[in-house]
N, C-alpha and C positions, 0 to 999 in steps of 0.2 A: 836415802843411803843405800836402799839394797840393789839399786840399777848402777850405781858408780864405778867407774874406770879406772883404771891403774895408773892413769896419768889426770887422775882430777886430785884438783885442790882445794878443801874446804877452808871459807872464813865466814867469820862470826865473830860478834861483839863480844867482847870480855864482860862474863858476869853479870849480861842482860838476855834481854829478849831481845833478837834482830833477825832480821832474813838469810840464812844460809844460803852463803855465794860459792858456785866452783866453779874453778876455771881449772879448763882441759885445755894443757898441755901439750904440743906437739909430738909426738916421738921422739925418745929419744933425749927430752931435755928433762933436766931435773927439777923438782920441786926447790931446792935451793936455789936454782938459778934465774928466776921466774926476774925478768925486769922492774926495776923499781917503781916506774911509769903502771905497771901494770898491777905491782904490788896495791898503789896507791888507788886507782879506780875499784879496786875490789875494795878496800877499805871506805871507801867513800860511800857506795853503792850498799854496805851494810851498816856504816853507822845512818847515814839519809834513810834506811829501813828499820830504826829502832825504836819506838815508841819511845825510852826512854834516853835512850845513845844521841836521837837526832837534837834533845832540848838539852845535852851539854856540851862546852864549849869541847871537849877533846875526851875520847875513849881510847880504850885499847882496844886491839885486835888481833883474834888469836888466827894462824891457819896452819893446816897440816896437811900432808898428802891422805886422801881418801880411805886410803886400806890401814890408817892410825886411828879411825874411828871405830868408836863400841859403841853402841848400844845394847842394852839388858832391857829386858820384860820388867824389869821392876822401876824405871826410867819413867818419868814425866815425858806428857810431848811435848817434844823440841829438844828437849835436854839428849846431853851428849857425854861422852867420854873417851878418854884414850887410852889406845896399851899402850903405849911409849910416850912419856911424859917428854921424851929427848929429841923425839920428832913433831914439838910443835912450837911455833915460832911466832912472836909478838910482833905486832906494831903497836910502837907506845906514841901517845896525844897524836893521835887522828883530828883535826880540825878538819871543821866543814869547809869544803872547795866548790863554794857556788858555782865559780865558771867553770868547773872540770864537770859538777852533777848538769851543768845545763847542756852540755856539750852531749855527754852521755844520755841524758834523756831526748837528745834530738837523734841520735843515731840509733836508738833503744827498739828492737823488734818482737815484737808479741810472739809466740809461736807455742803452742803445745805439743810438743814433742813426745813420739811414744818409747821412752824411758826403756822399757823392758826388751820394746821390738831391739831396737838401737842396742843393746847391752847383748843379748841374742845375737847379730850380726857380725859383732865385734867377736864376740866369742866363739862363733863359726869362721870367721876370717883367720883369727888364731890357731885354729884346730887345723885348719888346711895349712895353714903356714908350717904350722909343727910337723904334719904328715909329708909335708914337700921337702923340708929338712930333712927328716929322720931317711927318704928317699935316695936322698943323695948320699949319705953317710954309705947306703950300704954297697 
């Protein structure tokens, strides 16, 4: 949570244990407007990661844009929360889509990414943006 972008999107199983999925957003586009196509493979790709999501026929799926997450010190890990209960949005009965997860697992790439560098660079991109703005203003 605390490397994430203004343009990621968090989802997660409703009311279980599942792998926290974000998908980053291109500029510019909004978290409402996120394709259904793509809606659905993030939903797919966290109930397939539920211990208890992946052994029922259909879940729900919460997701939100990134900067609606809370976490608190007094918070179990994994557990989450939000400030604005109005910025987060259901998918109801998620069924499993074998051929969409086979699909996804073939095109599916390993990589460790360093989170923090990445988050760092973005935020120095930003700062020179804002500086090259505020340049012109005057």
């Amino acid at each position: 949570i605390r490397f994430g972008w203004k343009t990621d999107v968090w989802f997660h199983v409703d009311k279980m244990s599942s792998a926290h999925v974000y998908l980053r957003l291109p500029e510019g586009m909004s978290w409402k407007d996120i394709p259904e196509d793509a809606l659905n493979e993030c939903a797919q790709i966290v109930k397939a990661n539920s211990i208890e999501g992946s052994k029922l026929s259909t879940v729900s799926v919460k997701y939100t844009p990134w900067d609606n997450l809370k976490k608190t010190c007094d918070m179990e890990v994994g557990q989450i929360g939000f400030f604005d209960e109005s910025r987060v949005r259901t998918i109801d009965r998620v069924k499993k889509d074998a051929l969409l997860l086979k699909k996804l697992n073939k095109t599916k790439a390993q990589r460790s990414p360093d989170l923090k560098e990445e988050k760092e660079k973005l935020e120095m991109k930003e700062r020179a943006k804002m500086k090259a703005e505020s340049r012109e203003k005057r």
